[in-house]
C-alpha positions in Angstrom: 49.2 -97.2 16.5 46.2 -98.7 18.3 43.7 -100.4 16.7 40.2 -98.6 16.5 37.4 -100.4 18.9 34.4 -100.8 16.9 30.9 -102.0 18.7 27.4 -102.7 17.1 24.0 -103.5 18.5 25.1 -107.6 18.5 27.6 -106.5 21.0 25.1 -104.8 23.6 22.5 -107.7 22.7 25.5 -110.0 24.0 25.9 -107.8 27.0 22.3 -108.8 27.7 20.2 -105.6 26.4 17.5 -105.7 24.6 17.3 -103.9 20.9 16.0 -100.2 21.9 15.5 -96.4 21.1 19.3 -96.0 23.0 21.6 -98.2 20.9 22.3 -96.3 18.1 23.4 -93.3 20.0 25.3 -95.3 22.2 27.0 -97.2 19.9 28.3 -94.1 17.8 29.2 -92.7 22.0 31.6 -95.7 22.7 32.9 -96.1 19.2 34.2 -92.4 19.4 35.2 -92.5 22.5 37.1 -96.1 22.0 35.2 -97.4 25.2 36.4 -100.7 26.0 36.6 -103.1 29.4 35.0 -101.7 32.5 35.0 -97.8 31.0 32.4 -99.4 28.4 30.5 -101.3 30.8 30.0 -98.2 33.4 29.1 -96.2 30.8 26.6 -98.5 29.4 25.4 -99.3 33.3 22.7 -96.3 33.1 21.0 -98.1 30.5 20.2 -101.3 32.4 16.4 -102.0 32.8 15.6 -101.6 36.9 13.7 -104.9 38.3 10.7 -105.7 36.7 7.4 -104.2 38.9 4.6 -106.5 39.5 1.1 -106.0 39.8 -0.3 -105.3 43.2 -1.3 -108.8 45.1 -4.8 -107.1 46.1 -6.6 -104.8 44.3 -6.1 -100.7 45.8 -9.5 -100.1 47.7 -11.5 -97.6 45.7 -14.7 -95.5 46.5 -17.7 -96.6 45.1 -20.6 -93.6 44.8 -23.2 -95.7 42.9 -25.8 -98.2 44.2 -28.6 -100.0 41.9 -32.3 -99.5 41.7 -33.4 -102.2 38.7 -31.9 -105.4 37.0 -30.2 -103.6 34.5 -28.1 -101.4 36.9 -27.2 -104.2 39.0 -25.8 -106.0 36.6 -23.8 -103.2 35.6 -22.1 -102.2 38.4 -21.2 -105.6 38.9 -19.6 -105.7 35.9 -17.9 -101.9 36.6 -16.9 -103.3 39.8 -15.6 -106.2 38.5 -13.3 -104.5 36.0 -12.2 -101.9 38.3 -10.8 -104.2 40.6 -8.3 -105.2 37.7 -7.3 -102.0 37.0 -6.6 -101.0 40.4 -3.9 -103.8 40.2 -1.9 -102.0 38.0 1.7 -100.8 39.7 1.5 -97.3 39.5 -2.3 -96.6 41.5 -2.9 -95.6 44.8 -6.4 -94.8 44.5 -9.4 -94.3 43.0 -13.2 -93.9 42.2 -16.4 -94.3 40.6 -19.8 -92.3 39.7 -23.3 -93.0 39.5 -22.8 -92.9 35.5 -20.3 -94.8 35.5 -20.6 -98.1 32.7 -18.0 -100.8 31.6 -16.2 -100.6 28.3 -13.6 -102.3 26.8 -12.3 -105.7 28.3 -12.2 -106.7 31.8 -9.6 -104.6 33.4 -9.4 -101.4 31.6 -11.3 -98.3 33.3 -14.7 -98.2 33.1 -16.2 -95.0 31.6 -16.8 -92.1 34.9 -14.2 -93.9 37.0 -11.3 -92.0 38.7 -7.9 -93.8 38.9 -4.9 -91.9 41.0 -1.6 -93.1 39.8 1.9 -91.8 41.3 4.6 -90.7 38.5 2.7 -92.3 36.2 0.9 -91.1 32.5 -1.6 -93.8 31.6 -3.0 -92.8 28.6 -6.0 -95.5 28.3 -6.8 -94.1 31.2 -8.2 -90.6 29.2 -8.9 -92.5 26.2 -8.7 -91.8 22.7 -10.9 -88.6 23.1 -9.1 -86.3 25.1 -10.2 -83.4 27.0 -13.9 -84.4 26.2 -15.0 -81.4 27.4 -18.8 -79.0 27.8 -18.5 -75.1 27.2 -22.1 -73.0 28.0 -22.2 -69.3 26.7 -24.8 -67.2 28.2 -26.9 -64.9 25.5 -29.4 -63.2 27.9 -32.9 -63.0 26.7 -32.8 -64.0 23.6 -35.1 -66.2 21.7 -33.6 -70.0 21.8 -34.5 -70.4 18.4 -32.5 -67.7 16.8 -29.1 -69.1 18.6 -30.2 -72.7 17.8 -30.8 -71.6 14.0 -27.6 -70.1 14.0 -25.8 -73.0 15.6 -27.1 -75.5 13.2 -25.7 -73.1 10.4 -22.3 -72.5 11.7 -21.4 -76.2 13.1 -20.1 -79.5 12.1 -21.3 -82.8 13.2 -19.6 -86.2 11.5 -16.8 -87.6 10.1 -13.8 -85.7 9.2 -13.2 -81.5 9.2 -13.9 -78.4 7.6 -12.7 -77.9 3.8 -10.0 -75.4 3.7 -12.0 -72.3 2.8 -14.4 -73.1 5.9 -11.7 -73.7 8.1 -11.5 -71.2 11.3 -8.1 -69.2 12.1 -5.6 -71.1 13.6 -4.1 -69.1 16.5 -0.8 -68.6 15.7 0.8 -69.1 19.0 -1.9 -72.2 19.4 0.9 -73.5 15.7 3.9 -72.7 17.6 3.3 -75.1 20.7 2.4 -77.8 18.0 5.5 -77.4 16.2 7.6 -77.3 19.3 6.1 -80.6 20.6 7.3 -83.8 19.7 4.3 -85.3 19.9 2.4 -83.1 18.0 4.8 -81.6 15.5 4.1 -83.8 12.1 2.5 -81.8 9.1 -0.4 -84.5 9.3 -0.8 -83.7 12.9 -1.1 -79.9 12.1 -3.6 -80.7 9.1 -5.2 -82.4 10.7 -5.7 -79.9 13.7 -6.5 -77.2 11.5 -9.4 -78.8 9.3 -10.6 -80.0 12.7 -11.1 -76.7 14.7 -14.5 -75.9 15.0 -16.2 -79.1 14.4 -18.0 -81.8 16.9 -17.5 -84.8 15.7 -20.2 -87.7 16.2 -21.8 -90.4 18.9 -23.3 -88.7 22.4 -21.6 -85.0 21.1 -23.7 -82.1 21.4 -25.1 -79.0 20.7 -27.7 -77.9 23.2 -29.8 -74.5 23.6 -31.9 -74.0 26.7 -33.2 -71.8 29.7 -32.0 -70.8 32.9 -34.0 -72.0 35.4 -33.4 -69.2 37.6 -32.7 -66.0 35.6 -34.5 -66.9 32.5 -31.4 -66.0 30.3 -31.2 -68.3 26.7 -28.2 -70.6 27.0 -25.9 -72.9 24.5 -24.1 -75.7 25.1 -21.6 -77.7 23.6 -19.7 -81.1 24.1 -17.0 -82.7 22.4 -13.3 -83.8 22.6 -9.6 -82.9 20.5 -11.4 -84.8 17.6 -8.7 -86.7 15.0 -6.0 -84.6 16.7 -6.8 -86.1 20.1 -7.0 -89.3 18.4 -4.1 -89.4 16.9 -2.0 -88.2 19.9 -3.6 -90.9 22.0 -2.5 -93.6 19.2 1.3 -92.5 19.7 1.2 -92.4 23.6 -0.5 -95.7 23.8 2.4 -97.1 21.4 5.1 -95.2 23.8 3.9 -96.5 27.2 3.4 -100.3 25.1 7.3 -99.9 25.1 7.4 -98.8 29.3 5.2 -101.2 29.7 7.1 -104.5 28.4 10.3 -103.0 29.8 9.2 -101.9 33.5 5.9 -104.6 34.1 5.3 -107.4 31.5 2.5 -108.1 33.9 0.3 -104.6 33.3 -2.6 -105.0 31.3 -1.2 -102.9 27.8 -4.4 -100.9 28.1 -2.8 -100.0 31.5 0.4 -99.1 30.2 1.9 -96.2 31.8 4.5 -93.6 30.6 6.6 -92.3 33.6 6.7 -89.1 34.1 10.0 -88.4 35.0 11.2 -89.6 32.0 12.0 -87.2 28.6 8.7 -89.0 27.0 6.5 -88.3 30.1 7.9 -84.8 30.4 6.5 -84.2 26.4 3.7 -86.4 26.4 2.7 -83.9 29.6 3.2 -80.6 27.8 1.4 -82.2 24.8 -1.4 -82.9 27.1 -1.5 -79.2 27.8 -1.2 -78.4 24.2 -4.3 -80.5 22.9 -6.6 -79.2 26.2 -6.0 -75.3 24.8 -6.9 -76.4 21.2 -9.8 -78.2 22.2 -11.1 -75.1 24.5 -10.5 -73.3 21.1 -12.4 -75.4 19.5 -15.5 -74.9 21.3 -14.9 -71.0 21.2 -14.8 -70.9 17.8 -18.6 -72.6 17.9 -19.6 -70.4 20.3 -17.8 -67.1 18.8 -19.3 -67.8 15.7 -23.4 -69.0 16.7 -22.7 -65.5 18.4 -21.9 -63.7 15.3 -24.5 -65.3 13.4 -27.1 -64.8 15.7 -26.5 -60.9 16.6 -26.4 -62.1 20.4 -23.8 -61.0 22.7 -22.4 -63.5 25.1 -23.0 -62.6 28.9 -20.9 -65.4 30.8 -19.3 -67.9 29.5 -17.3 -70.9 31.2 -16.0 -74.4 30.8 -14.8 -77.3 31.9 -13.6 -80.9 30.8 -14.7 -84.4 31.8 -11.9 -86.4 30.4 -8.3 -85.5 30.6 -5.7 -86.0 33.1 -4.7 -83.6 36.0 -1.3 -82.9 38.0 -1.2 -82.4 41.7 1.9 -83.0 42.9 3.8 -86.0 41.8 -0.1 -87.9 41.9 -2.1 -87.9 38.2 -5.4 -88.2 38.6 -7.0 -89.6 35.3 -10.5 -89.0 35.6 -12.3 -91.1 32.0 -15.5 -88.7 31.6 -15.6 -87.5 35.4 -16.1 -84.0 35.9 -13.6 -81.6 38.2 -15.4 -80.1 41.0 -11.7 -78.8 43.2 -10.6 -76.0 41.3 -6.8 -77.3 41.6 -7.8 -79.5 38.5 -8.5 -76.4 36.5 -5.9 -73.9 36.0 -8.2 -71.8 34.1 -11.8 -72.0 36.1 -14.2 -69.6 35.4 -17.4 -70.2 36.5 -19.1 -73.6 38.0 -19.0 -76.8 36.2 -21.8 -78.6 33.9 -23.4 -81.9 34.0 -25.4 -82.8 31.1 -27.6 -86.1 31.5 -29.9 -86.6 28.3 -31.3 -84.3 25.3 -34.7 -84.1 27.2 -33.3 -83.2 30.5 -32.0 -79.6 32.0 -27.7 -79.6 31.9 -27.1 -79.3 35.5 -25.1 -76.0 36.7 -22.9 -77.1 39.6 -20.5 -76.6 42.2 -18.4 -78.7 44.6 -15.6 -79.4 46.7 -12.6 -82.5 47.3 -14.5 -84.8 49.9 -12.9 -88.4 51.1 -15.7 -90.2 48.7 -15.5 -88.2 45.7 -11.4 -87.0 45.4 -12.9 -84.4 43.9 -14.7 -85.3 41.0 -18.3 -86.0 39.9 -20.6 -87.5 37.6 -20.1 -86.4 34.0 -24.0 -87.7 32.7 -26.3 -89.9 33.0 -24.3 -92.8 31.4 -26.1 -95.9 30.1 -27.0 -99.7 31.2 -27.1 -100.9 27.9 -24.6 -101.2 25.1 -25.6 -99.1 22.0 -27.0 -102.7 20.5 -28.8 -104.0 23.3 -30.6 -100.7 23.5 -31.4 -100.8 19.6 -32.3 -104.1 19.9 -34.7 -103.3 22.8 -36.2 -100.7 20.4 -36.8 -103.1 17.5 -40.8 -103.3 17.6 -41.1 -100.0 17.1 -39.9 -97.5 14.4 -37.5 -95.3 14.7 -39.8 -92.4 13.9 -42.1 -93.0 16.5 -39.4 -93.5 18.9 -38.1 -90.3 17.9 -41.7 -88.5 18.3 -42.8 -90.2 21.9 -39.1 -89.0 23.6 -38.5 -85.7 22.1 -42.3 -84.4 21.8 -42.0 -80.6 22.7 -38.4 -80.1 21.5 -36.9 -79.3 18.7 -34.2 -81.7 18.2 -32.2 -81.7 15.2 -29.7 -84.3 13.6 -27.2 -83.1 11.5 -26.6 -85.8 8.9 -30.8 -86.1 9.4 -30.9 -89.7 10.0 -32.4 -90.4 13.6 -29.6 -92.0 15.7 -31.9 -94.0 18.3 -28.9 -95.1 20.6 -28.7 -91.3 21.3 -32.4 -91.0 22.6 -33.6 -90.5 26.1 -34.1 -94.3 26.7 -30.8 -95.5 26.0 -28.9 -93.9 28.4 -29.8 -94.1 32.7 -32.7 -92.5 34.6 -31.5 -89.3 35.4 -33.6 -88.6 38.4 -31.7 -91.8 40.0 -28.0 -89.9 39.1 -29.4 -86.7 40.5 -30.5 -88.8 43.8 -27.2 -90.6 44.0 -25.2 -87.3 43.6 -27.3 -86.2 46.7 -26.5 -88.9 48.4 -22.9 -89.1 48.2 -21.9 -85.9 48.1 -20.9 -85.1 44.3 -21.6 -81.5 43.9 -24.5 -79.4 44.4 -26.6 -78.3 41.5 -27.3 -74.5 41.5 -28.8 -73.6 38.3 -30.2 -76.0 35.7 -30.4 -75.4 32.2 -34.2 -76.3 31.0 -34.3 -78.1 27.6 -35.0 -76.1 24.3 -33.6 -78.4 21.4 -30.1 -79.7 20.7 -28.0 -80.8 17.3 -26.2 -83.8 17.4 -24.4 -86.1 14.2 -27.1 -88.7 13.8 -26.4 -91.4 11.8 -24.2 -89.9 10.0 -22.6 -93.0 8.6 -25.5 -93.9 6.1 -25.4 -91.6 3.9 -21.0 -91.3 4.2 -20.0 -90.4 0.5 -18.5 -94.0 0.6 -21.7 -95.1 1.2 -23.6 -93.4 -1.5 -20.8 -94.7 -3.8 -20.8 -98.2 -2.7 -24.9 -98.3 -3.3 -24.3 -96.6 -6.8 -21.7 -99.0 -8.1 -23.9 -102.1 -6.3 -27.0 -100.4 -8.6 -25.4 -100.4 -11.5 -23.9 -103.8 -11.7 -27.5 -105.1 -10.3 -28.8 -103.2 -13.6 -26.1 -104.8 -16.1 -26.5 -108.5 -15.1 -30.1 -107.5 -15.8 -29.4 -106.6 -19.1 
């Protein structure tokens, strides 16, 4: 009788392989099939790691539609320019852009915020970011009184930390459940909590609610922005640890925050169709607001449309990841409805526009007004002055609202760039052509919404009372 061939992962480590995902299946394959000799070998042959890729010697030229008119923005897009070139390094790109908004973030090589990087084959997740499908939806109520629907609004939403408790939560679609269950990536009963308690809430930093009027018809308008929230987040946590694992297979070289999932594989083909998944919750998301300030309000909605400024788009075997730049070609958006939107600060109109694919712009523009100064340097810059009177001297004539009520100044007018200069750039280089602006009412956004966290409140009352018993 002959003996029974038995392998284990310190035989393929011997072979030269490195522990992976693969051994355990292959193992229990050769130790069925009593593999041994050159049969084993060929068989294990398809699991050999192809030659590692290097970085590109020179960076991949990329267009530049932004120019300086102060200190501040000079030193800026030096340092967008400067971190750009690293990323257009990385294997997989063959192109790419940036926007007047556009700002560094993160260390030197990953993409700055309102740059455009085209990769071929190639997922790179910290190329979206964490919040994906960051994304503007603007419902049309006619002539209505912007009051009513921002009074509504500001009952109905949810700015901050966290979701909606269970019996505030909005219906999830059932077939919206389904695709989450039948992803890989998205099919964990946290995930799904998480996405539930979620729906219908904005989370915090430069997230919106805005309410104004039509310059040309007159018509009372609403506006939100905001990403996939915790669901987004926590999708973007597992596809940054899945292309970690490309990465140190395929280019050791690659920046990790440049790591890349290839598409062609069974994790690019999921992470691709989760994609998809989280871009139709997060449009969901925003219709619930909208559904919901229309209900409350008694207003019918006239027109409605959408788009996102943060996601990730397929044409052909190129991926366009385009970090907080807005579509303009209409291949990027499967579902277009209407024009796209461009808001720049709370006391400026959200900009109505339309556009097409031009040589400088691969068919993309700005998605703000984006800042010169980190949230620090601008609170900093703010420092001999209250907050209050800051507060009063930007936002005089609207009614802006906080949601947690404490002011957040890094939110302000001031701290992000002159938006007469983005509007002048966008002219200039070709990025869309405004055709309706949306004149400021008021807005709702999270405020500070950290300082009075129920953590917060319950640190300070435990800090009280032990100050009050050593007292005693």
């Amino acid at each position: 009788m002959k003996e029974e061939i038995k392998i284990n992962g310190n035989t393929l480590i011997n072979l030269g392989f490195a522990p992976d995902s693969w051994f355990r299946a292959a193992i229990a394959h050769v130790n069925e099939n009593q593999l041994e000799g050159e049969a084993m070998l060929q068989y294990l042959e398809q699991f050999k790691s192809g030659p590692v890729i290097d970085l590109h010697e020179n960076a991949v030229p990329f267009k530049l539609n932004i120019k300086g008119d102060n200190e501040h923005e000079e030193k800026n897009i030096a340092s967008v320019i400067a971190t750009m070139n690293e990323v257009m390094r990385t294997p997989t790109v063959v192109g790419g852009a940036l926007m007047p908004d556009a700002c560094p973030t993160g260390p030197v090589g990953t993409i700055p915020v309102v740059g455009v990087v085209v990769a071929k084959n190639a997922i790179h997740p910290g190329m979206h970011s964490a919040d994906i499908c960051c994304s503007v939806m603007l419902s049309d109520f006619g002539k209505v009184e912007p009051k009513l629907i921002l009074d509504a609004a500001h009952s109905i939403t949810h700015f901050g930390g966290g979701g909606r408790e269970r019996d505030q939560q909005f219906r999830f679609p059932a077939d919206l459940l389904a695709s989450f269950e039948g992803n890989e990536f998205l099919n964990s009963k946290e995930m799904i909590q998480i996405a539930r308690a979620h729906l219908g809430t904005q989370g915090d930093g430069n997230h919106f609610l805005f309410v104004g009027v039509s310059k040309k018809t007159g018509n009372t308008m609403m506006i939100t922005h905001h990403g996939s929230r915790g669901v987004g987040a926590k999708l973007f946590t597992q596809a940054m640890a899945t292309a970690e694992k490309f990465r140190k297979k395929l280019s050791p070289a690659t920046l990790s925050q440049n790591a890349w999932i290839p598409f062609d594989t069974a994790e690019g083909q999921e992470y691709w169709k989760a994609l998809q998944i989280i871009r139709t919750w997060t449009k969901q998301n925003h219709i619930c607001i909208h559904n919901a300030a229309s209900a409350k309000a008694g207003a019918m909605v006239e027109n409605r449309f959408w788009n996102e400024h943060n996601f990730v788009f397929k044409v052909g075997d190129l991926f366009y990841h385009a970090k907080g730049a807005t579509p303009l070609n209409e291949k990027f958006m499967p579902d277009i409805t209407g024009p796209r939107l461009i808001p720049l600060n709370m006391a400026e109109p959200v900009l109505i526009v339309e556009g097409a694919s031009t040589e400088n712009n691969l068919g993309f523009a700005p998605h703000g007004a984006g800042r010169n100064l980190s949230r620090g340097q601008h609170r900093k810059s703010k420092s001999e002055q209250t907050v209050e009177a800051v507060f009063y001297k930007e936002t005089n004539g609207l009614d802006v609202r906080f949601f947690s009520n404490e002011i957040d100044i890094t939110e302000l007018p001031s701290a992000y760039k002159n938006a007469a200069s983005v509007r002048s750039q966008m002219d200039e280089f070709g990025l869309g052509t405004v055709i309706d602006e949306v004149l400021p009412y008021g807005c709702i956004m999270a405020g500070n919404w950290e300082k009075n966290a129920p953590w917060k409140v319950k640190a300070r009352k435990k800090r009280a009372e032990r100050e009050n018993a050593n007292k005693k």
